[in-house]
N, C-alpha and C positions, 0 to 999 in steps of 0.2 A: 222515588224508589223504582228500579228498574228489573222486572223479572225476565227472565229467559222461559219460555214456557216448551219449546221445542227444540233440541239440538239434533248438528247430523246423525248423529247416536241414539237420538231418542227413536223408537218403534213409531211406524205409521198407526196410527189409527182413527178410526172415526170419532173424533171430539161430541158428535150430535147425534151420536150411538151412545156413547157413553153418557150423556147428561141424561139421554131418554130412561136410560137404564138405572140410573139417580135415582128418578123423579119415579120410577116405577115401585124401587124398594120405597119411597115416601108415602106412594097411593096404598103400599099394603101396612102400613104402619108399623115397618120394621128396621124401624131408625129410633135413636136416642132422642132426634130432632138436627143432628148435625150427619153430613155425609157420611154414607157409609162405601164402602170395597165391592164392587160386586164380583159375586163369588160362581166363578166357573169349576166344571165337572175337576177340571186339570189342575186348580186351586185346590179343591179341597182334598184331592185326590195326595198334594204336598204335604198337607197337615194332617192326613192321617198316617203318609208313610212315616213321620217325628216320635210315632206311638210304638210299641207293640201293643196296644190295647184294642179289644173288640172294636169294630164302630157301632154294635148294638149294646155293647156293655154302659147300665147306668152307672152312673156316678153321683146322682143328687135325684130328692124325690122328695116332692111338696103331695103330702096324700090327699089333704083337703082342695086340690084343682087337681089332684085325677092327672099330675102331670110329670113326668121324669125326664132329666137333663143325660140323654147317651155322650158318648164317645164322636160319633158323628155331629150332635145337635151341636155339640161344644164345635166341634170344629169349624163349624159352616158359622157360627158367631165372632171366635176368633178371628177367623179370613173376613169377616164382616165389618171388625172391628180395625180392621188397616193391621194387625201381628203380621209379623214372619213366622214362618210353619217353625223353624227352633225355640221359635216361645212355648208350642202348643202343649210341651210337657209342663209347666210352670203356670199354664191355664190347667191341667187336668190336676196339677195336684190343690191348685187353689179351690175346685169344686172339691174335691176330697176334703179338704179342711173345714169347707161348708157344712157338709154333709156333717161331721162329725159334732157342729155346731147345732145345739138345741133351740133356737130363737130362729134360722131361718125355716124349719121344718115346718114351723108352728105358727107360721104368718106374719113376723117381725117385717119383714117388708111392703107388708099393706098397711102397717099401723101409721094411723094419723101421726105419729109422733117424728116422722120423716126420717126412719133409722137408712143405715149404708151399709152393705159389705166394704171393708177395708182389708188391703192384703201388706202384708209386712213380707220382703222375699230373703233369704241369710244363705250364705254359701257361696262357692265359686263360682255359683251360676250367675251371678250379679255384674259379674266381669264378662262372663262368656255373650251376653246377650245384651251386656251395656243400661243395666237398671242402675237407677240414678237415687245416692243413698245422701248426696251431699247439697251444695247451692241451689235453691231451689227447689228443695225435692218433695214437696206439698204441690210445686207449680207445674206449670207447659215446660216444654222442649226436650221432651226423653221419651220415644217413640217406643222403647219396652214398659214402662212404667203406665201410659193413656194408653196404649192400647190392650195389654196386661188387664188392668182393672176395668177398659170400659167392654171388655169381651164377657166381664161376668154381668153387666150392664146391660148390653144386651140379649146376654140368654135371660134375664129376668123379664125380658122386653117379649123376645120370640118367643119364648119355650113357655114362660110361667106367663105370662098376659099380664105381667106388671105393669100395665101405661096407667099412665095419670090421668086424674079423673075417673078411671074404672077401678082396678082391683088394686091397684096404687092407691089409698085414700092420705098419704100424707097431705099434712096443714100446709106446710110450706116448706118440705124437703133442705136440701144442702147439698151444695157442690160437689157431694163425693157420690150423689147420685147417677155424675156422669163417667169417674173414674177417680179410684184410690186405692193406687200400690205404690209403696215405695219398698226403699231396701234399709238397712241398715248401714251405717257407716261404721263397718266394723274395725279398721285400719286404725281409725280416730278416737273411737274406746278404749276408755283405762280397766274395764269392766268385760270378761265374758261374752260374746253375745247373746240375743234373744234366744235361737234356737238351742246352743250349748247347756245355757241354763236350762232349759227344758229337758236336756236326755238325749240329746242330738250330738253327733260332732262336728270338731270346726270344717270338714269334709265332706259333711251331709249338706246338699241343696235343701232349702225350705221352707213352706210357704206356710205363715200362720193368719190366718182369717177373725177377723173381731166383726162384731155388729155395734157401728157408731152412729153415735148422733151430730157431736160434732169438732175441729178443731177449734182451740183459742187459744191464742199466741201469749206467751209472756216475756215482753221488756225487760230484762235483767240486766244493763249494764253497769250497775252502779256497787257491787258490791263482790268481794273474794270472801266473805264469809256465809260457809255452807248452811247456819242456821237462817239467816237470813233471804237467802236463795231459797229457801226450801220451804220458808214462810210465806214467800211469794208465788211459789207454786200452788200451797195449799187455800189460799189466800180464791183459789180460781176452781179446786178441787171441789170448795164445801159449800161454792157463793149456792144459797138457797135455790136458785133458777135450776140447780143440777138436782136438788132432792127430789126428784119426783117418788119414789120408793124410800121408803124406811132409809136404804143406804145407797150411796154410789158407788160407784167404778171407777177406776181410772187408768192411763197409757201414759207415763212421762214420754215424751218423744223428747232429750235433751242434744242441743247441738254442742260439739265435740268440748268448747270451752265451759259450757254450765257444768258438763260430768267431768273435768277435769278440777274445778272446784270442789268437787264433792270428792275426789278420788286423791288430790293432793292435802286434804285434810285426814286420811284416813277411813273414810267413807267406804260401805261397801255399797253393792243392789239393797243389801237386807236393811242395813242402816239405814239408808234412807227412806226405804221403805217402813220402819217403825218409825221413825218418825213422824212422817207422813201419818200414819197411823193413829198413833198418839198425841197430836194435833191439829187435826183435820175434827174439828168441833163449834156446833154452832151453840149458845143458850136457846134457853127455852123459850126467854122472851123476842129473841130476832126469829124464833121460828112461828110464835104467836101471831107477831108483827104482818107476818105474808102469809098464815092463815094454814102453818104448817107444822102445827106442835103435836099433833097425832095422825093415828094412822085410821084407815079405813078397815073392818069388820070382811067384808069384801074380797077386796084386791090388795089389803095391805100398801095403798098408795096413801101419801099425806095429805093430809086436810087438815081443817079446822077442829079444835078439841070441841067445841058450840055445835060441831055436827052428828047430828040424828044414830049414824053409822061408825061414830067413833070409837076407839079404843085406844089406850094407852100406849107409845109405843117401847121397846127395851128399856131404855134411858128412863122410865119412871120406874121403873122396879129398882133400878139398878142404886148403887150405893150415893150415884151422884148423877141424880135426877135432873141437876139444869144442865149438865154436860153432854151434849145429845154429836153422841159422837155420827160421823158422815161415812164411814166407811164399815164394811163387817169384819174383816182382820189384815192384815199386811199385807198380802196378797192379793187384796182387791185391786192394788197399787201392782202395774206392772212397769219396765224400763225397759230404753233403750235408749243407742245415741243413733241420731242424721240429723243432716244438715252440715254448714258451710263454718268452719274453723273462724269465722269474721266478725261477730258480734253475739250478744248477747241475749239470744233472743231461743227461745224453748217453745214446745208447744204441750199443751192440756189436751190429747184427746179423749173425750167421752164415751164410755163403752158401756154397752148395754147388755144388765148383765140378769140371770137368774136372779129370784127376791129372795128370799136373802142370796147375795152374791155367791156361788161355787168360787174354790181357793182358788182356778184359773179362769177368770171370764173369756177364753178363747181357744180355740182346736187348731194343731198343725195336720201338717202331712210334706212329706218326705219327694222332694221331684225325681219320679222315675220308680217309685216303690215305697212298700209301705214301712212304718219306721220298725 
């Protein structure tokens, strides 16, 4: 492979200035771990002309670190983060949607349990700034999408002291630790989109924010029938490793051909979401088996019924006590389609949500103003 690293085009500059310059944001620990931009007066000075917003106006505020995310702090992370200054609206409304979320306020990002900010983006702005909703779009190669997400990555890094090992105490984190926004592939829906459905129009830019733990992919090419599909989803929704709480959460992320099965049989969001509902159930005894047939006195987290601090959890009161359903009502179940029209394949993202789950486990906000 053959790079070009300099053209007559390209600007002079000092190569062994710039690495110096590297190695300096590494000595202050204000990197991800992978290169960052270094950010001059006249940089950031771009990325706040993108704004009318104050550069002393907060936007996010963790009150247990005594710490707040301004208009300025965002920006000198985005230009840190390799964005062009036209992103930086679509970074300030993603901390908006942070903000509006209950689990980052409240320490969700230092829990052992290695949660992520993920940013979903819907609207015109997806085309204007080149966010990738389609092949690939979990993966590299879309320069608004990693640098988008790893900007809120590293304000958790500069601003809030989130490094690992310190105020970071996650087990073993997840990939979306270094960046996770995609967009929707709204072209390719037979359904609505995300934000629409919420109270937005198809006109409104919009960036909705979840707190996740993790992606897993579902193989689906073997079947055009939607109960079966939807088996196999749920199949990955209630596997016991996701009960940590009474109930879970969950993000269909379906690529264009899974929700055209569901959308060609008649299907709406809602249907498939009772569904989902209504069959996302484990027994009592698979829950016994891995030592999760009640709940904790406590934290309401599951355990052993044989433990000290147990109690009962719904599903024993309930008329059908070995049916111990996974979810709290339809809604815990959200949708949408991305991804590439070519095969078979959906994703299960896991979303972390209030116990018992609230009907939306996630906060928008509107790019350029509030909804």
């Amino acid at each position: 492979m053959t790079m070009t690293l300099l053209t007559d085009e390209a600007p002079t500059v000092d190569a062994d200035r710039v690495r110096a310059l590297v190695e300096y944001y590494y000595e202050n620990d204000w990197t991800d771990g992978l290169p960052v931009v270094p950010v001059t007066e006249t940089l950031l000075e771009e990325f706040l002309a993108a704004t009318d917003r104050g550069a002393d106006e907060v936007l996010f505020t963790i009150s247990h670190l005594n710490r707040s995310m301004t208009v300025r702090l965002a920006a000198i992370n985005a230009a840190l983060a390799g964005c062009r200054a036209d992103y930086f609206p679509t970074v300030i409304a993603a901390w908006e949607a942070i903000a509006k979320e209950p689990h980052p306020a409240r320490g969700i990002w230092q829990s052992t349990t290695g949660t992520a900010p993920m940013l979903v983006v819907n609207g015109p702005v997806r085309e204007r700034i080149g966010l990738n909703g389609r092949g690939n779009v979990f993966g590299s190669g879309f320069r608004a999408n990693a640098t988008i997400g790893r900007a809120i990555r590293l304000g958790c890094i500069n601003v809030f002291g989130l490094h690992p090992h310190k105020l970071d105490q996650a087990t073993q984190g997840t990939p979306a630790k270094y960046s996770a926004c995609i967009a929707e592939n709204e072209e390719q829906s037979p359904w609505e989109p995300l934000h629409v459905e919420h109270g937005f129009t198809a006109a409104d830019d919009v960036v909705t924010a979840f707190v996740i733990r993790s992606v897993v992919h579902i193989e689906a090419r073997h079947t055009q029938e939607p109960e079966q599909l939807a088996r196999d989803l749920i199949d990955t929704i209630a596997r016991t490793g996701a009960l940590i709480h009474e109930y879970t959460s969950a993000l269909l992320v379906l690529t264009p051909e899974h929700a055209q099965v569901f959308a060609r049989a008649g299907w709406s969001k809602d249907d498939l979401r009772s569904f989902v509902f209504e069959n996302a159930r484990r027994t009592r005894d698979e829950l016994a088996a891995v030592g999760k047939d009640a709940l904790s006195h406590k934290t309401r987290w599951r355990l052993p019924g044989t433990h000290p601090d147990s109690m009962p959890d719904t599903a024993s009161a309930s008329g059908e006590p070995d049916a111990v359903a996974s979810l709290h009502n339809p809604r815990s179940v959200q949708i949408m389609v991305a991804g590439a029209d070519n095969a078979g394949v959906s994703a299960v993202v896991e979303i972390f949500t209030l116990n018992p789950p609230r009907e939306i486990p996630f906060s928008q906000s509107r790019i350029g103003g509030d909804r």
